[in-house]
C-alpha positions as CSV (number, residue, x, y, z in Angstrom):
1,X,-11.0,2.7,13.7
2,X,-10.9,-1.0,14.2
3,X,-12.8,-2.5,17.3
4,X,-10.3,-5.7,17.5
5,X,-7.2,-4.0,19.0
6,X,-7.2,-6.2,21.5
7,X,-7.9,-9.5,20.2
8,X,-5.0,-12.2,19.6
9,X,-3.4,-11.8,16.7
10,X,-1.5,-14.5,14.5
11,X,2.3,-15.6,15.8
12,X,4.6,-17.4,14.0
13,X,5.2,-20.5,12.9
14,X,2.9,-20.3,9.9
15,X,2.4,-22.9,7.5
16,X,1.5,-21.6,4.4
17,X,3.3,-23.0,1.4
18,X,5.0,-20.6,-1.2
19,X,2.4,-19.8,-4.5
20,X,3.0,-18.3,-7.7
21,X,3.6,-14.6,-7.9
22,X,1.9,-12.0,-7.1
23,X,-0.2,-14.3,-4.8
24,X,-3.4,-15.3,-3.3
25,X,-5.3,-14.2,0.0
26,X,-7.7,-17.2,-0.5
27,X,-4.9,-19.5,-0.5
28,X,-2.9,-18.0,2.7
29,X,-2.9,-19.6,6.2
30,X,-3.8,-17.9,8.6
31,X,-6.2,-15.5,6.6
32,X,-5.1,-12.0,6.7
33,X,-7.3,-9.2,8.1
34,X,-8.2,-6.3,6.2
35,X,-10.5,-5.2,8.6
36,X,-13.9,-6.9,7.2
37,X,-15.3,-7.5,10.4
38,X,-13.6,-4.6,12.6
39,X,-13.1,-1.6,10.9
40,X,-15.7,1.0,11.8
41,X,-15.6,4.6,10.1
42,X,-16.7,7.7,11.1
43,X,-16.7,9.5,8.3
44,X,-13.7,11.4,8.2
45,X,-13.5,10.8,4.4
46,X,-16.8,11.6,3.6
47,X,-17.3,13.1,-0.1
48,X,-13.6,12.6,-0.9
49,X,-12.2,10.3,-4.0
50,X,-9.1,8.3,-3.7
51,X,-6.9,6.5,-6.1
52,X,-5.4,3.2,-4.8
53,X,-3.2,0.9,-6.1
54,X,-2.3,-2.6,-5.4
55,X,-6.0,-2.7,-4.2
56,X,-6.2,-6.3,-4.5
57,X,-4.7,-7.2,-1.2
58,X,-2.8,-7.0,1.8
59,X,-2.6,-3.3,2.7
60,X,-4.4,-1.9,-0.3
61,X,-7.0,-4.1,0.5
62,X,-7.2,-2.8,4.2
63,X,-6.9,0.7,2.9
64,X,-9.9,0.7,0.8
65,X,-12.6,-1.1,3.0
66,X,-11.2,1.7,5.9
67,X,-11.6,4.7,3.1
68,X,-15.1,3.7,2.1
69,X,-16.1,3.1,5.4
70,X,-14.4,6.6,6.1
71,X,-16.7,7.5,2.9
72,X,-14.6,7.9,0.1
73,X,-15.4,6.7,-3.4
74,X,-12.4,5.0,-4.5
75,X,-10.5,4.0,-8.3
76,X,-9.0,0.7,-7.5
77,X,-5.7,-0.7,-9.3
78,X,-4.2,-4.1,-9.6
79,X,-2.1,-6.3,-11.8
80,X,-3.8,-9.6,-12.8
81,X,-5.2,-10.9,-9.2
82,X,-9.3,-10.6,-10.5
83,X,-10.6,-12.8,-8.2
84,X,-9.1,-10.2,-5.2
85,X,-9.7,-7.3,-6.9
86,X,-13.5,-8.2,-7.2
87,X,-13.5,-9.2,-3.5
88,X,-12.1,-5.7,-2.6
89,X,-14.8,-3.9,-4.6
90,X,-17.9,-6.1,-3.0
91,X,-16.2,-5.0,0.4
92,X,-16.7,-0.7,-0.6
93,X,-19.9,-1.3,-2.1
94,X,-20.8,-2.8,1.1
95,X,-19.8,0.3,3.0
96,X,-21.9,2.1,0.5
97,X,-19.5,3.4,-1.5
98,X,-18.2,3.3,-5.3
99,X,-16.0,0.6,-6.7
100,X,-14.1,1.3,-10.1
101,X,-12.0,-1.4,-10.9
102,X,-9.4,-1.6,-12.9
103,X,-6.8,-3.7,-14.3
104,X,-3.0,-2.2,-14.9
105,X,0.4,-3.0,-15.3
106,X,2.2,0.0,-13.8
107,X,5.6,-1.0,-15.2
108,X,4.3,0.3,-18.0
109,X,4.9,4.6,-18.3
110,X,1.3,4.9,-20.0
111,X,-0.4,3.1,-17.1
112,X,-0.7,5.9,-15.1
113,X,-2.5,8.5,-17.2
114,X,-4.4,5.7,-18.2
115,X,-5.6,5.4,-14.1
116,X,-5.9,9.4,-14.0
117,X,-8.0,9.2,-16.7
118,X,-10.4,6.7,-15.4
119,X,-10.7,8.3,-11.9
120,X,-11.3,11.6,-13.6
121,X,-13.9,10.3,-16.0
122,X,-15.6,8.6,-12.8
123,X,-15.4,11.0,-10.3
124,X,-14.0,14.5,-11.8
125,X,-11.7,15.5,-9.7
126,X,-8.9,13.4,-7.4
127,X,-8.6,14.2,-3.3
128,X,-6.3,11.3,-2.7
129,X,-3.8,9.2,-4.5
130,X,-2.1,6.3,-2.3
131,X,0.7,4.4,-4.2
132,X,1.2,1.2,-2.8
133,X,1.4,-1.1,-5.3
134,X,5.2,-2.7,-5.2
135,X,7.4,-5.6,-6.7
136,X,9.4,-7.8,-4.7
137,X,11.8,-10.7,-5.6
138,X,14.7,-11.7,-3.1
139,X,17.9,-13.1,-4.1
140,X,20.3,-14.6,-2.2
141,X,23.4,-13.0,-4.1
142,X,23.9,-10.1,-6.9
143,X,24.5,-12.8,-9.4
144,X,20.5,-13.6,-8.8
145,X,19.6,-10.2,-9.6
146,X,19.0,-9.9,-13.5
147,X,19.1,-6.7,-15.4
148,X,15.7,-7.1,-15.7
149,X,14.3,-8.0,-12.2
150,X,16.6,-5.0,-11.2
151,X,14.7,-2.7,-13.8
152,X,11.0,-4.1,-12.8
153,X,11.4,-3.0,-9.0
154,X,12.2,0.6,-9.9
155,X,9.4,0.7,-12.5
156,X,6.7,-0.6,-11.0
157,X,8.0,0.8,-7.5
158,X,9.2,4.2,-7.8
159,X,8.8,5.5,-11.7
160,X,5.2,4.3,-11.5
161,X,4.5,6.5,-8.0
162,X,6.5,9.4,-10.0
163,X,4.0,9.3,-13.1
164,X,0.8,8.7,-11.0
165,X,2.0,12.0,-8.9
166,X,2.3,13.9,-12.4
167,X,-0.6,13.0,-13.7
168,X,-2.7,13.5,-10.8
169,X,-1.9,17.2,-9.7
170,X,-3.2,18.7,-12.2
171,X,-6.7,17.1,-10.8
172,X,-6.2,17.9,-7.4
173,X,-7.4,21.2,-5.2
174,X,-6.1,22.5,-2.2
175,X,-6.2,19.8,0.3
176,X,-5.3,16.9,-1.5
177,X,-3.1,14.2,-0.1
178,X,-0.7,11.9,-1.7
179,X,0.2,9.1,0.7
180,X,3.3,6.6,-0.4
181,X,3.9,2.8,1.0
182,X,7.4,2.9,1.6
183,X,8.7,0.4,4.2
184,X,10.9,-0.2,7.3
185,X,13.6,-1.8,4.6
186,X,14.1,2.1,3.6
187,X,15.6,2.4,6.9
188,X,16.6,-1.1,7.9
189,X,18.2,-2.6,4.2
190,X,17.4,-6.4,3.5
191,X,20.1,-7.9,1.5
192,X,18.1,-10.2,0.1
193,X,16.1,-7.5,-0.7
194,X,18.4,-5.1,-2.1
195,X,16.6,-3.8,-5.1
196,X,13.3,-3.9,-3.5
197,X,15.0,-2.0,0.2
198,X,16.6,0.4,-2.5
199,X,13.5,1.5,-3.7
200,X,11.5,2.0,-0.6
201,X,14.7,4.0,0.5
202,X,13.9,6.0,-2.8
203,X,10.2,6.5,-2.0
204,X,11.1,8.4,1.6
205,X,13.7,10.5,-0.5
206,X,11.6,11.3,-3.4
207,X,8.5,11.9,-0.7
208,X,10.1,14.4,1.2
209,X,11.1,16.4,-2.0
210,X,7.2,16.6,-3.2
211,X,6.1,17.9,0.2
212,X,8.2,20.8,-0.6
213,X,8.0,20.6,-4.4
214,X,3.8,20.6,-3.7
215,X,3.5,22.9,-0.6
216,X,2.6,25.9,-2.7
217,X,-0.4,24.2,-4.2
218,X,-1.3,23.2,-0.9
219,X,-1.1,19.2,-1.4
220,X,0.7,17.4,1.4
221,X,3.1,14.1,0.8
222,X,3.7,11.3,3.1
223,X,4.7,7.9,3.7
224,X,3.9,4.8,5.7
225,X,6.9,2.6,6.5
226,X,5.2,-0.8,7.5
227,X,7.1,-3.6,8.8
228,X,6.4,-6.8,8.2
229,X,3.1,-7.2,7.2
230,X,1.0,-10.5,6.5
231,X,0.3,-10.4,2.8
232,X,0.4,-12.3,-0.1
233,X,3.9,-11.0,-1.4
234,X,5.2,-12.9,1.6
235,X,4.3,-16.6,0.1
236,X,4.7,-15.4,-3.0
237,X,8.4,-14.2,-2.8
238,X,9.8,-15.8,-0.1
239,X,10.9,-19.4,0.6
240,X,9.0,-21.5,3.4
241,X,11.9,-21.5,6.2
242,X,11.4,-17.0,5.9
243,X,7.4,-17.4,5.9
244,X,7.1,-19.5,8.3
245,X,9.4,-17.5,10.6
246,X,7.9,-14.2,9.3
247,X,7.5,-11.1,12.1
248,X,9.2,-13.0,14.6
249,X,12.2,-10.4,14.1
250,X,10.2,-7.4,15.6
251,X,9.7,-6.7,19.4
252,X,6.1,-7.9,19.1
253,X,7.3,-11.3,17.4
254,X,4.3,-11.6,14.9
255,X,3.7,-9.7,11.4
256,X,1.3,-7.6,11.3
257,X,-1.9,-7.8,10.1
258,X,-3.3,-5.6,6.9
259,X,-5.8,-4.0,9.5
260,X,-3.6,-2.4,11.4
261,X,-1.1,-0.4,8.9
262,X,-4.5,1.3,7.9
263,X,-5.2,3.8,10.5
264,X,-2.2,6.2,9.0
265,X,-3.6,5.8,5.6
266,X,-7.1,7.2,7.0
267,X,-5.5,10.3,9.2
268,X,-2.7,11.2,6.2
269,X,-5.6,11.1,3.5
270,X,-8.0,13.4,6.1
271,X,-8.0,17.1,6.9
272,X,-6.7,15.8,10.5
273,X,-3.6,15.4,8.9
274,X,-4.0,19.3,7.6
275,X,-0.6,21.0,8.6
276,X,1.6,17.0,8.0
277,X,3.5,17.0,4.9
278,X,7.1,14.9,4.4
279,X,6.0,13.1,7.5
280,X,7.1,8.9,7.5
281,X,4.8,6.6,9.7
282,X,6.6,3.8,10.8
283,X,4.7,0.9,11.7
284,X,7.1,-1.8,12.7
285,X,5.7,-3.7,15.8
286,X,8.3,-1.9,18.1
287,X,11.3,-2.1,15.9
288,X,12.8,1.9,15.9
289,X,13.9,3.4,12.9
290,X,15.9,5.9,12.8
């Protein structure tokens, strides 16, 4: 758990000028927190091995210093940010954990049995798969949206969580726990967000159906639906007017930080979350889904 809950946490206005896609956490103002200097484990992912991708960063970021500190040994994906991939490794070899790195373009069909096979050959076996890597590009009307940007959400978004699923079952024994990042656009579409809202609205669907697809083998399926989080896909794929407004939309009036979505990642991946399957986290700063 993280021993911060009750310190201040950044409010909007930000000033943090756009960057290139996918981003930078170096480059972001104020720094986000993964939990480097708050999380504290205890454990209850001790022995386990864990898939995670989008690792760089942001939520994947905060997910993997909690599951090494938890003690998992963790397969770590990203797309081309080296620089924050290496920075999330140094943080679970610090917890004492392993790191295996490991650079992959999920758009790509191939890219998952590629990652399978990687955390197979390291570890032998798979407990826990997270998919959370995700594309995101607004557009202000449906002439904005190409064929192609259209195509690259549900790839790297939705087909890639599909494949990864497939692949890794076979590797997985009673117990094992898939956990999706869907988000609060599933419930609450964006229209400048349409494709990227569409497929987070896919991922709740198509997690509810493996729950009950993967209940005989005993492997649960669930979500997280984070709100607005304080990431790099914010600068990086939205225009300075939305970032430096961002969160203020929720009850609580901030984003939120990495840190904090990474609490339902631990309990869904642990046998705490035993008899939870098809279950969707919201974590919204007060704004209800329904």
């Amino acid at each position: 758990m993280s021993d911060s809950q009750n310190s201040p946490r950044p409010e909007p206005p930000f000033d943090t000028p756009a960057q290139a896609y996918p981003g930078d956490t170096a480059h972001m103002a104020p720094r986000p927190d993964h939990g480097e200097e708050s999380y504290r484990g205890s454990g209850r992912l001790a022995g386990k091995v864990a898939i995670i991708t989008g690792a760089d960063s942001g939520i994947g970021r905060a997910v993997a210093i909690a599951y090494a500190r938890e003690g998992a040994d963790l397969l770590l994906t990203y797309l081309d940010e080296h620089d924050d991939a290496a920075e999330t490794a140094r943080w679970v070899e610090r917890a004492g954990r392993k790191a295996v790195v490991l650079a992959a373009d999920l758009s790509r069909r191939e890219a998952a049995r590629e990652i399978v096979d990687k955390a197979v050959e390291a570890f032998g076996r798979i407990d826990v798969l997270v998919n959370n890597a995700a594309y995101q590009k607004c557009a202000d009307s449906i002439d904005e949206i190409s064929e192609d940007d259209w195509e690259h959400h549900f790839a790297v978004n939705v087909h890639a969580m599909f494949y990864l699923v497939k692949a890794s079952v076979p590797h997985m024994k009673p117990g094992g726990a898939i956990v999706n990042t869907a988000s609060m656009n599933a419930k609450m579409p964006v229209p400048r967000q349409i494709a990227y809202s569409g497929t987070k609205a896919a991922i709740t669907n198509i997690t509810a159906n493996l729950a009950r697809l993967l209940a005989d083998k005993q492997i649960r399926v669930n979500a997280v639906l984070p709100g607005p989080i304080w990431t790099p896909l914010i600068p990086a794929t939205m225009n300075e007017e939305e970032v430096s407004k961002f969160g203020s939309q929720v009850p609580m009036k901030r984003p939120g930080q990495p840190v904090e979505v990474a609490p339902p990642f631990v309990m869904l991946a642990s046998d705490e979350g035993s008899y939870m399957s098809g279950t969707m986290i919201a974590v919204t700063g007060g704004a209800g889904l329904l």
